[in-house]
Backbone as JSON Lines, residues from 0, in Angstrom:
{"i":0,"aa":"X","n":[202.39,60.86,54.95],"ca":[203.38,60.3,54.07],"c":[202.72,59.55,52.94]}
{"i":1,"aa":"X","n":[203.65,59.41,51.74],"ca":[203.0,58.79,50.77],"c":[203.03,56.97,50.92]}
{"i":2,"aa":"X","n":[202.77,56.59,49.87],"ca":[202.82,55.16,49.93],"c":[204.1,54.56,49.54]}
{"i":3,"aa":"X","n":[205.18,55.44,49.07],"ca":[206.37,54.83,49.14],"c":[207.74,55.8,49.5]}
{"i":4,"aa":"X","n":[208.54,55.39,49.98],"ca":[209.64,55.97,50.44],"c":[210.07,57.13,49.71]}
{"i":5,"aa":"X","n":[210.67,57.35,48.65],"ca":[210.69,58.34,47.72],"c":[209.33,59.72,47.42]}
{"i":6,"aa":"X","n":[208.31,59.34,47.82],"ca":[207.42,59.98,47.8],"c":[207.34,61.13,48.51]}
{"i":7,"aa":"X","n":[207.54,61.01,50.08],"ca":[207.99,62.09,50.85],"c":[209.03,62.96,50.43]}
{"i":8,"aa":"X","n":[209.83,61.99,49.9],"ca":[210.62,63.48,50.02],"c":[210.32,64.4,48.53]}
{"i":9,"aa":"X","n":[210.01,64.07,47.57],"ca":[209.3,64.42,46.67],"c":[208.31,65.63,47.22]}
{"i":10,"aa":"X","n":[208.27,66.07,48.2],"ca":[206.74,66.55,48.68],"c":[208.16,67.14,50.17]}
{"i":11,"aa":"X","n":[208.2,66.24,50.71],"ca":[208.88,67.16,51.17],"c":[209.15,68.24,52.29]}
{"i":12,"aa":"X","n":[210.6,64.93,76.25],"ca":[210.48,66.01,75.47],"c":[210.58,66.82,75.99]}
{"i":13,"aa":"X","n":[211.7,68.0,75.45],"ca":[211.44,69.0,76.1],"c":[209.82,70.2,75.81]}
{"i":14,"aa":"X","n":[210.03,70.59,76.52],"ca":[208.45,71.82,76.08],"c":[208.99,72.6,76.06]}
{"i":15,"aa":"X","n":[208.16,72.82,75.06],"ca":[208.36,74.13,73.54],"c":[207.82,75.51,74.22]}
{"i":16,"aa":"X","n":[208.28,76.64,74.01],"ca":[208.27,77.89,74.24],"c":[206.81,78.02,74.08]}
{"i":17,"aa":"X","n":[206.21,79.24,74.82],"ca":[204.94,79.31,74.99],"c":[204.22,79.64,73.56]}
{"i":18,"aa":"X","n":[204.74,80.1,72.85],"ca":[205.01,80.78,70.9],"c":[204.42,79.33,70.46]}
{"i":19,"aa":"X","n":[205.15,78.33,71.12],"ca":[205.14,77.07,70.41],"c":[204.01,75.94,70.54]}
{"i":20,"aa":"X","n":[203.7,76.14,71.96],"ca":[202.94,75.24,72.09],"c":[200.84,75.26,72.33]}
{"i":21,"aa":"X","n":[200.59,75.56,71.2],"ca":[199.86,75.21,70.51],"c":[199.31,74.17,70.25]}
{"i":22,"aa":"X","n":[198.34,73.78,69.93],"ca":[197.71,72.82,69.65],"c":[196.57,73.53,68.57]}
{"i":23,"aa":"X","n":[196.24,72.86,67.4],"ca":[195.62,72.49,66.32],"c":[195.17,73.95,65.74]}
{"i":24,"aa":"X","n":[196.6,74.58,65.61],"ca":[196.41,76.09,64.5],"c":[195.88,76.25,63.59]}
{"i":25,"aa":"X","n":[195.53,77.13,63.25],"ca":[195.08,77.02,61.62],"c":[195.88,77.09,60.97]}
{"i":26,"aa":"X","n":[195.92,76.14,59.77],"ca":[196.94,76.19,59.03],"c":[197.2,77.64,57.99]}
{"i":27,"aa":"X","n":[198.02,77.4,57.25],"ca":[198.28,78.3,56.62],"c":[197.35,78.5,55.54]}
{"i":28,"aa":"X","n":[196.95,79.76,54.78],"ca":[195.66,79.5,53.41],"c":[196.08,78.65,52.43]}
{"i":29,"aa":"X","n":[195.2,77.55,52.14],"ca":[195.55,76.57,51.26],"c":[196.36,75.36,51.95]}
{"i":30,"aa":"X","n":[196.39,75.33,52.96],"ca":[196.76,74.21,53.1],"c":[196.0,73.51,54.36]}
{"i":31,"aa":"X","n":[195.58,71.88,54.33],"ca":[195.13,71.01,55.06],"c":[195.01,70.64,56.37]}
{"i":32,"aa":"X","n":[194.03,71.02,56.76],"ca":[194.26,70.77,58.37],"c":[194.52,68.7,58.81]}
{"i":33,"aa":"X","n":[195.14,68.8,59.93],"ca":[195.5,67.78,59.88],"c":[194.89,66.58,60.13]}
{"i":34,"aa":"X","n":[193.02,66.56,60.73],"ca":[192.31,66.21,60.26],"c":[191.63,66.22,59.07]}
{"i":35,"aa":"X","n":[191.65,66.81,58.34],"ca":[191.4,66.7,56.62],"c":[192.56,65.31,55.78]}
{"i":36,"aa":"X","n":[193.46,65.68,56.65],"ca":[194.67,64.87,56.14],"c":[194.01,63.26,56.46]}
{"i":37,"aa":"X","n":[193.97,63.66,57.46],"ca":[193.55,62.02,57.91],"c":[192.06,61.73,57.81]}
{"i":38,"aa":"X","n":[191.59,62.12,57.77],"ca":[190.3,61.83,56.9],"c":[190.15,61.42,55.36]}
{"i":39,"aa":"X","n":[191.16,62.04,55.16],"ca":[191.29,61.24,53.71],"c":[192.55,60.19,53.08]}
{"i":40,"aa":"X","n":[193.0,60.16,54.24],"ca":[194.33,58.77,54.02],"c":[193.82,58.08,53.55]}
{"i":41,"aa":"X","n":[194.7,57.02,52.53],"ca":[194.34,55.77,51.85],"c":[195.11,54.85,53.0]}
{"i":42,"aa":"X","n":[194.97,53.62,53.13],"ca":[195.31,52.31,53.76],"c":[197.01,51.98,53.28]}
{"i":43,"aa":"X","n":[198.27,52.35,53.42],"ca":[199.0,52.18,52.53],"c":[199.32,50.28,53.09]}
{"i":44,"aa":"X","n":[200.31,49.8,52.25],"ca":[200.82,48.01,52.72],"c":[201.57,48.72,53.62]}
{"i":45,"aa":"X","n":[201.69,47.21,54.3],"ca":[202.43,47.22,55.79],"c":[204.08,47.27,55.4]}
{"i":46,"aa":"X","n":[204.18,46.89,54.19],"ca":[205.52,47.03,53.53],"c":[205.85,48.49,53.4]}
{"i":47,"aa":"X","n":[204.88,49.43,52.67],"ca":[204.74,51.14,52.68],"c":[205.33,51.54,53.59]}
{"i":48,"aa":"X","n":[204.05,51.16,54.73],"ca":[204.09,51.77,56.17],"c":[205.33,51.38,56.72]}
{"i":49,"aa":"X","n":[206.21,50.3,56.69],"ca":[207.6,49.96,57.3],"c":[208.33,51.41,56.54]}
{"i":50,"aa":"X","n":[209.04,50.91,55.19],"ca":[210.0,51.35,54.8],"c":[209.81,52.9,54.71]}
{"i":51,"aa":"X","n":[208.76,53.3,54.62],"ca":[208.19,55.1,54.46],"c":[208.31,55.92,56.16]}
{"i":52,"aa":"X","n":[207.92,54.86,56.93],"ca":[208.13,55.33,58.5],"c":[209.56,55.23,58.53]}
{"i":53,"aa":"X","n":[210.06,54.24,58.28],"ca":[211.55,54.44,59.07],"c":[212.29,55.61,58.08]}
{"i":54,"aa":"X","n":[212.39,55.74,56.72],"ca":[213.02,56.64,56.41],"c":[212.86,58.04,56.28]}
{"i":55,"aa":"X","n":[211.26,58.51,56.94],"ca":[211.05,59.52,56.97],"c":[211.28,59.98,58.21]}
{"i":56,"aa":"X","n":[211.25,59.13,59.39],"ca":[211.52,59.64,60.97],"c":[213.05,59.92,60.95]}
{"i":57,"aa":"X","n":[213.71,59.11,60.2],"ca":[215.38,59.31,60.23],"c":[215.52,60.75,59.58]}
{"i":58,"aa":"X","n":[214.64,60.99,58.24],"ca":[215.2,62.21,58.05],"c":[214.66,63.39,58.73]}
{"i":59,"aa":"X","n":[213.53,63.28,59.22],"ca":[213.26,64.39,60.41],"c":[214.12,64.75,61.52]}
{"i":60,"aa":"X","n":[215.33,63.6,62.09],"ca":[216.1,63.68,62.94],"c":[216.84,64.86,62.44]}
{"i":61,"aa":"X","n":[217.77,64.08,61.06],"ca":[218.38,64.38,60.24],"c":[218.9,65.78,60.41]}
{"i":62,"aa":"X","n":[217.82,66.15,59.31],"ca":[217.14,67.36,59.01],"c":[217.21,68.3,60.09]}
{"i":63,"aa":"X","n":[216.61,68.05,61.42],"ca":[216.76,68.85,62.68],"c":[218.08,69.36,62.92]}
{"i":64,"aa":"X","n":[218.73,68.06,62.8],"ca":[220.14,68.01,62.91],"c":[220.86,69.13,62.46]}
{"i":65,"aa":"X","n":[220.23,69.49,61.11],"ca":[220.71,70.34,60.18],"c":[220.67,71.7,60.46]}
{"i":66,"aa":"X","n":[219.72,71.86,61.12],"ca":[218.24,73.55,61.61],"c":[219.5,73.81,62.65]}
{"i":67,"aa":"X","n":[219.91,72.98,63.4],"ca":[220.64,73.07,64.94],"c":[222.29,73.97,64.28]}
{"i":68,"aa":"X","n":[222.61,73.53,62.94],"ca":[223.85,74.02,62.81],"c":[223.48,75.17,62.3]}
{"i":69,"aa":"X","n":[222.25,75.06,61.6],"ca":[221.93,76.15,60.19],"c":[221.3,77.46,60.35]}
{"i":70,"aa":"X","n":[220.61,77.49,61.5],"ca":[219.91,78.73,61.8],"c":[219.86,79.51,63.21]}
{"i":71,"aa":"X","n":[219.87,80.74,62.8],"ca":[220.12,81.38,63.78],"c":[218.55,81.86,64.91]}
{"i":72,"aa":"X","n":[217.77,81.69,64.36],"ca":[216.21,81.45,64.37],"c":[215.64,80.93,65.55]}
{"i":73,"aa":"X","n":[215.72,81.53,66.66],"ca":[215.12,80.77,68.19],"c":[213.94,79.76,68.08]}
{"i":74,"aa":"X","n":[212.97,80.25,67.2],"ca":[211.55,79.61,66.97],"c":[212.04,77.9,66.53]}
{"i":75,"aa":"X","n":[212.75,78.01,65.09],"ca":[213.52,77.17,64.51],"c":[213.83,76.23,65.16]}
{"i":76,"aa":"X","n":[215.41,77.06,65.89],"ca":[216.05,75.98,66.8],"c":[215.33,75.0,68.17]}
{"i":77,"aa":"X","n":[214.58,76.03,68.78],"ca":[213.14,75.14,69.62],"c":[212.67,74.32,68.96]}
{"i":78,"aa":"X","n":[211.95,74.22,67.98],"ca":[211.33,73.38,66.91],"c":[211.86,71.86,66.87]}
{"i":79,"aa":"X","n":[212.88,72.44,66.19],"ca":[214.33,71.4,65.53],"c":[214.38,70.17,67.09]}
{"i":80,"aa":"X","n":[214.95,70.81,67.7],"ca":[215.3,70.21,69.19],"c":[214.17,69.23,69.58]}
{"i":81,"aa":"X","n":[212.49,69.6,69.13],"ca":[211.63,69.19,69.35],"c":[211.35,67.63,68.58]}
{"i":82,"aa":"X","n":[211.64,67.73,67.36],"ca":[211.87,67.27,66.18],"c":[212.82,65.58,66.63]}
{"i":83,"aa":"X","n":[213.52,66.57,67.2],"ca":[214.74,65.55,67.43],"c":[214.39,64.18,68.55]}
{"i":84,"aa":"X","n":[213.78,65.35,69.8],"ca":[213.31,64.12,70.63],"c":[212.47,63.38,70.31]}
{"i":85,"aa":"X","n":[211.3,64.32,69.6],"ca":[210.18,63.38,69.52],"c":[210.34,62.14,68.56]}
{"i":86,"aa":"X","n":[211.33,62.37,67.71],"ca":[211.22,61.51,66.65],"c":[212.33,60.36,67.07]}
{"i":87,"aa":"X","n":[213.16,60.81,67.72],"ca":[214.33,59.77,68.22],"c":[213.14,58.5,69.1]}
{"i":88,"aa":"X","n":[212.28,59.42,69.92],"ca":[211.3,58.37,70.87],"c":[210.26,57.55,69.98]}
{"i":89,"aa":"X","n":[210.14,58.3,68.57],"ca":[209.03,57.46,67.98],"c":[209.97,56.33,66.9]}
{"i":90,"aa":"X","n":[211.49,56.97,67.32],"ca":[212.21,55.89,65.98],"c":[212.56,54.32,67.15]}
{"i":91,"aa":"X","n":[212.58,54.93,68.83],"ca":[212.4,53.62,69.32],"c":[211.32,52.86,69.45]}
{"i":92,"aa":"X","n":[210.08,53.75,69.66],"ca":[208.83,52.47,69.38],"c":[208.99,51.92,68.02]}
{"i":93,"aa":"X","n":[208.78,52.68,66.76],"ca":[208.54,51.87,65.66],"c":[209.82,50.25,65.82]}
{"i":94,"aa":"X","n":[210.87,50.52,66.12],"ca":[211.98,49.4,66.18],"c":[211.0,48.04,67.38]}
{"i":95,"aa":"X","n":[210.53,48.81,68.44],"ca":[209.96,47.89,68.8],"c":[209.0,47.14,68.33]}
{"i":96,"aa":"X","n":[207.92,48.14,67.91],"ca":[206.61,47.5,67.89],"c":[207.17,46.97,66.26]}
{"i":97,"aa":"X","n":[208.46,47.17,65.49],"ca":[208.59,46.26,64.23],"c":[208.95,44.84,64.85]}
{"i":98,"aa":"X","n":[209.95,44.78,65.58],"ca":[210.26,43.62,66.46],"c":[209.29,42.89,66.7]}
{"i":99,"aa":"X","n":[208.29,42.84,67.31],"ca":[207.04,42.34,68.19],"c":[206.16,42.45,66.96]}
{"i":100,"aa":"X","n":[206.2,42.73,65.52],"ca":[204.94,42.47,64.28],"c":[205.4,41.28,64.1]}
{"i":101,"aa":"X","n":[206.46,40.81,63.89],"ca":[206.55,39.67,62.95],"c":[206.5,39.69,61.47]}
{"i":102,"aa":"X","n":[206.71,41.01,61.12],"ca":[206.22,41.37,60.03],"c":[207.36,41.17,58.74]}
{"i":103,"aa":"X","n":[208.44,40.33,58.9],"ca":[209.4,39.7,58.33],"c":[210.06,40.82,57.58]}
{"i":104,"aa":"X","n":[209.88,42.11,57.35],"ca":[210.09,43.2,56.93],"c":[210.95,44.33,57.52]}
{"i":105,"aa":"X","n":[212.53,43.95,56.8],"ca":[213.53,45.13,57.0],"c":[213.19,46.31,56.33]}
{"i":106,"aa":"X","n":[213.63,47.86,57.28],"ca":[213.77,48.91,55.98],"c":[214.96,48.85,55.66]}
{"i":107,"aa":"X","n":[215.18,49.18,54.47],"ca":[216.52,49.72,53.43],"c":[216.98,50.23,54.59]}
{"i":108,"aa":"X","n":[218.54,50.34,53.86],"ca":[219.58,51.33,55.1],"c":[219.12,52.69,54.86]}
{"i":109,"aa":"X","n":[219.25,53.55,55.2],"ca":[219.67,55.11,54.0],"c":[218.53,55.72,54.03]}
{"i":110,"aa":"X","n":[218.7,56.51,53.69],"ca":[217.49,57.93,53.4],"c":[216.82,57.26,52.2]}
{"i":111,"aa":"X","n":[217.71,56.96,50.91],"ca":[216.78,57.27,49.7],"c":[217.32,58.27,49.16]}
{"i":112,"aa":"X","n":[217.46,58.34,48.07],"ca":[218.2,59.35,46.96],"c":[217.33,60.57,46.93]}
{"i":113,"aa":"X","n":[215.78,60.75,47.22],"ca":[215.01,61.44,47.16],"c":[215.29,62.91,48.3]}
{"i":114,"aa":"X","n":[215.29,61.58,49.78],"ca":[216.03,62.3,51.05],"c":[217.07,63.34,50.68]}
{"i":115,"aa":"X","n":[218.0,62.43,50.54],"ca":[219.68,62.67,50.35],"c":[220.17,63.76,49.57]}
{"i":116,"aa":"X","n":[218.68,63.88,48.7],"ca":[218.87,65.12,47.84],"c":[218.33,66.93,48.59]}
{"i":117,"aa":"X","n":[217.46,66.53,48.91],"ca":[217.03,67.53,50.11],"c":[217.98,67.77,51.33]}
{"i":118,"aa":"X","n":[218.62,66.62,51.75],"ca":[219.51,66.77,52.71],"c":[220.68,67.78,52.54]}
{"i":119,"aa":"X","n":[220.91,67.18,51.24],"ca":[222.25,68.13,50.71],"c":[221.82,69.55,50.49]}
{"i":120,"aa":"X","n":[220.86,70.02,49.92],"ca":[220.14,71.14,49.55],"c":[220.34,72.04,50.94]}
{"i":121,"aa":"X","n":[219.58,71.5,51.97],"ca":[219.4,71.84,53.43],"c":[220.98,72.37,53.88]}
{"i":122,"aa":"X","n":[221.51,71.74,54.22],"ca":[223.1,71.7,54.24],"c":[223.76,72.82,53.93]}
{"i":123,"aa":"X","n":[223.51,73.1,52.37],"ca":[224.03,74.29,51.85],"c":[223.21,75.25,52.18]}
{"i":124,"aa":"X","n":[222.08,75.55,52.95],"ca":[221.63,76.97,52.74],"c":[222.37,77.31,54.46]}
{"i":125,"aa":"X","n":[221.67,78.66,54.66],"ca":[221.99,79.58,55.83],"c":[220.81,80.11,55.84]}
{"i":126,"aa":"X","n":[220.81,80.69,57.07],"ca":[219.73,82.01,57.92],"c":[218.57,82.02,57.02]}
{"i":127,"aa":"X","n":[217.83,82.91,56.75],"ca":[216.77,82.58,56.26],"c":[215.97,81.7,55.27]}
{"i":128,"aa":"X","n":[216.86,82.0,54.68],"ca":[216.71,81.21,52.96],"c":[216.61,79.56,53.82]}
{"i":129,"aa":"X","n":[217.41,79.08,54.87],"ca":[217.42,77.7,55.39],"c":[216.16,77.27,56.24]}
{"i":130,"aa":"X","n":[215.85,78.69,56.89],"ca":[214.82,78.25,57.73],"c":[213.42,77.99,57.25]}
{"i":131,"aa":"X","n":[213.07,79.22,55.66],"ca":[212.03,79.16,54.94],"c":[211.74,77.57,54.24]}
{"i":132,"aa":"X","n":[213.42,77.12,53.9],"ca":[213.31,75.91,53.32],"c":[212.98,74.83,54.06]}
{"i":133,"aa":"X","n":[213.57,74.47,55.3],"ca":[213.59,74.35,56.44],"c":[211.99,73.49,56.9]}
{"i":134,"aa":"X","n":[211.49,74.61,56.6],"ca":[209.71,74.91,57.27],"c":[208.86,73.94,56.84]}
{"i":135,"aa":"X","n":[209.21,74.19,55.18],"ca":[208.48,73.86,54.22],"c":[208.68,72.24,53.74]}
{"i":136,"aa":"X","n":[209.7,71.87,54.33],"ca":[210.42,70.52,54.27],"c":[209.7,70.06,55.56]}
{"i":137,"aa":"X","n":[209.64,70.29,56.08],"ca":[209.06,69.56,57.45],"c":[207.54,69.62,57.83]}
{"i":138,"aa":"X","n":[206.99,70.83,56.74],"ca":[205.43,70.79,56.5],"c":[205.12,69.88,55.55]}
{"i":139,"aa":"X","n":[205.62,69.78,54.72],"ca":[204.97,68.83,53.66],"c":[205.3,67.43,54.34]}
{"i":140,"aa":"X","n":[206.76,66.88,55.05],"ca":[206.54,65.79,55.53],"c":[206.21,65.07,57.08]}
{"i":141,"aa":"X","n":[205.72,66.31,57.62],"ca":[204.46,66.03,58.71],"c":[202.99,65.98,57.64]}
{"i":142,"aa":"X","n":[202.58,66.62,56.61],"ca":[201.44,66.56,56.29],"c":[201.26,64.86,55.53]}
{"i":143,"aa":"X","n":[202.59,64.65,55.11],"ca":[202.44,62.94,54.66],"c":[202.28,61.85,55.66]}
{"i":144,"aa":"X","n":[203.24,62.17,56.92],"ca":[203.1,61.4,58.07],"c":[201.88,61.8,58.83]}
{"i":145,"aa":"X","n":[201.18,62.27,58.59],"ca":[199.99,62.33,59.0],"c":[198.87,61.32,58.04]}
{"i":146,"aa":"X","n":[199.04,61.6,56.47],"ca":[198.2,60.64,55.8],"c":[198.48,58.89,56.18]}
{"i":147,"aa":"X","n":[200.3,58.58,56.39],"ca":[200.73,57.35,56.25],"c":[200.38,56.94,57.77]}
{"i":148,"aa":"X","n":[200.48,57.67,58.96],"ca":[199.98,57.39,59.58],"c":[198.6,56.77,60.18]}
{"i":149,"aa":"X","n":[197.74,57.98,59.87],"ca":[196.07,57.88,59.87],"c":[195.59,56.7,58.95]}
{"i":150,"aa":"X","n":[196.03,56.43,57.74],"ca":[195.6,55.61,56.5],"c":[196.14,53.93,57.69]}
{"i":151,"aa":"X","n":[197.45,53.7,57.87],"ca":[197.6,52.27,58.33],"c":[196.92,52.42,59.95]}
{"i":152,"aa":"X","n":[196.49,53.66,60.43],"ca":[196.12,52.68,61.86],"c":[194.66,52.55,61.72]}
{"i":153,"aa":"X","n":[193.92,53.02,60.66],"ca":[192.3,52.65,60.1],"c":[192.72,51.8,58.98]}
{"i":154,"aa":"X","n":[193.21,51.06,59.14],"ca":[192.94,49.65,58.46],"c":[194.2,49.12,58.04]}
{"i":155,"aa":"X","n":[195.66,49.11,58.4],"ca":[196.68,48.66,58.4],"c":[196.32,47.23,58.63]}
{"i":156,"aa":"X","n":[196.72,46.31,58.34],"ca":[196.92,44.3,58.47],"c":[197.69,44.06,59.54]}
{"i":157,"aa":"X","n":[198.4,45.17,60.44],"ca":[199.54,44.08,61.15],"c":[199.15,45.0,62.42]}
{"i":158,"aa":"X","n":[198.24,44.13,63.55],"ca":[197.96,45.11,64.24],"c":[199.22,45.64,65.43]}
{"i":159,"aa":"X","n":[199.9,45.05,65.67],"ca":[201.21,45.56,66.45],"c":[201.49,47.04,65.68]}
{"i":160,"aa":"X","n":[201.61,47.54,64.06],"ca":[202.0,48.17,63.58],"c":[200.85,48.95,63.53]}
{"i":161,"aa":"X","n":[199.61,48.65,63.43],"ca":[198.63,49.69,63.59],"c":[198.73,50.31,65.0]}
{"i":162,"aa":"X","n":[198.81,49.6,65.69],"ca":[198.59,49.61,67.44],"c":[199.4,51.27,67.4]}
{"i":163,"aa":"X","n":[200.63,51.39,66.9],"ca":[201.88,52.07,66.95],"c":[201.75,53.47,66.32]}
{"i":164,"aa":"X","n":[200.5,53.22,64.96],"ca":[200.59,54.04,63.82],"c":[199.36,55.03,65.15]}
{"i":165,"aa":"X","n":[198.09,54.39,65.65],"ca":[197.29,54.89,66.24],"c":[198.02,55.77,67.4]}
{"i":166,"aa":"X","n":[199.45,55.55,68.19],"ca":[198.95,56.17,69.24],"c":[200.51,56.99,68.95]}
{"i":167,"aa":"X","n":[201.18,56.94,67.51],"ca":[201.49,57.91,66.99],"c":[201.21,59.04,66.65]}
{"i":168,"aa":"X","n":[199.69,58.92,65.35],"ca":[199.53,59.67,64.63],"c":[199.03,61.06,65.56]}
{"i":169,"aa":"X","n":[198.57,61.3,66.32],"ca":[198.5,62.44,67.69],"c":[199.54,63.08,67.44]}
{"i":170,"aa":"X","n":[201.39,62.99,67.68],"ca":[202.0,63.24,67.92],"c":[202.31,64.33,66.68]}
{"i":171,"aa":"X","n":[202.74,63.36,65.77],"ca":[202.41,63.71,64.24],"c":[201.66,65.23,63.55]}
{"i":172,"aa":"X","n":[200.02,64.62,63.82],"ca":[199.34,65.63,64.32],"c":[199.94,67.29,65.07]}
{"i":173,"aa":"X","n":[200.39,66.96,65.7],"ca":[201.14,68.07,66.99],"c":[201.69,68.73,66.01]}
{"i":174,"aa":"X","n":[203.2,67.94,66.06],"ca":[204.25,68.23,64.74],"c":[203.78,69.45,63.65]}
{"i":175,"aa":"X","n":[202.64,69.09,62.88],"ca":[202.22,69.55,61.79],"c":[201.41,70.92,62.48]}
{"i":176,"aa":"X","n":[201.16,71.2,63.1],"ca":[200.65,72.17,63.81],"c":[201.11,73.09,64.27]}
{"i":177,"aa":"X","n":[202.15,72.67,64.42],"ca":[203.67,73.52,65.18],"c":[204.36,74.05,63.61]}
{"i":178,"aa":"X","n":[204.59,73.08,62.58],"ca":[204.97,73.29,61.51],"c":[203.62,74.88,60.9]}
{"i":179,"aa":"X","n":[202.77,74.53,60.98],"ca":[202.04,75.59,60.36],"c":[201.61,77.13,61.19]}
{"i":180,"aa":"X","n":[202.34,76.9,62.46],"ca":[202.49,78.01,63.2],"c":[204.09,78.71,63.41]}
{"i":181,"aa":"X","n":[205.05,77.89,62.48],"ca":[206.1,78.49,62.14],"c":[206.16,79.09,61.05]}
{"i":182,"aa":"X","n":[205.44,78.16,60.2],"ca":[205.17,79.19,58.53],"c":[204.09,80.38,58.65]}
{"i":183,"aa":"X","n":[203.32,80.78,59.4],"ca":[202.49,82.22,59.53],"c":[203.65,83.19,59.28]}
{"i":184,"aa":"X","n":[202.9,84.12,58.7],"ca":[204.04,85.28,58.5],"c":[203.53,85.88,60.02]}
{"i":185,"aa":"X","n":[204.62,86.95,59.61],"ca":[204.94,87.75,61.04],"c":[203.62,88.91,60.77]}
{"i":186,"aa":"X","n":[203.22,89.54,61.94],"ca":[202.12,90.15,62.01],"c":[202.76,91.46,62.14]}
């Protein structure tokens, strides 16, 4: 994720079917493995890291939310479902481990106009055209939550929130892996 809320979207458990579960694919040509990602994160503020985590895990729910009505796509809908738990479980740690920072720092309500605009986009498509979009929405913002991640738990200020970002960013990781083994074309 980037360093501010708007940025992502700008850019943009059950176990997963055997198709799915994977661990550390190659990505697609031209694009970042998810150690590259995090190897080169910047440190974002603990202010970043609040308001950019909470509104990007909400729209991953979201968004899933969306895959579940929108596509007819088994791979997809596994995915989505995946999406959903994992991120519902990481939207209750972050609430905790924000609780227990002290970090005097609410997020905004809402997606963000940035979100909200993708959301709607999402919404209106169908069957393929949704799932391609779909993909690509959830690759680019696993490949940010991987930078916003990796960047605050190597050197984040609030260690409750690093503590969180560290034994996140794995998951994250996963996510983006799964994301780049849905975008492979078909063989």
């Amino acid at each position: 994720m980037a360093s501010a809320p708007g940025a992502l979207a700008q850019t943009m458990a059950p176990t997963m079917a055997p198709t799915m579960a994977m661990t550390h694919a190659a990505p697609p040509a031209g694009q970042p493995t998810p150690a590259a990602l995090a190897a080169a994160a910047t440190v974002p503020s603990t202010k970043a890291f609040i308001e950019t985590a909470a509104a990007a895990n909400q729209f991953e729910i979201v968004t899933s939310q969306v895959a579940l009505q929108n596509s007819k796509n088994r791979k997809v809908r596994v995915f989505a479902r995946k999406m959903i738990s994992d991120h519902t479980k990481i939207g209750k740690g972050f609430v905790a481990a924000l609780g227990k920072s002290n970090a005097g720092i609410t997020p905004p309500p809402g997606l963000g106009a940035d979100f909200d605009a993708i959301l709607a986009r999402l919404k209106s498509e169908k069957g393929a055209a949704f799932d391609a979009d779909y993909i690509a929405v959830q690759t680019k913002g696993h490949q940010d939550a991987v930078g916003l991640f990796a960047g605050y738990a190597k050197g984040g200020d609030n260690p409750v929130l690093q503590a969180f970002a560290k034994k996140t960013l794995p998951i994250i990781q996963m996510h983006l892996d799964m994301c780049y083994a849905l975008a492979k074309p078909k063989a």
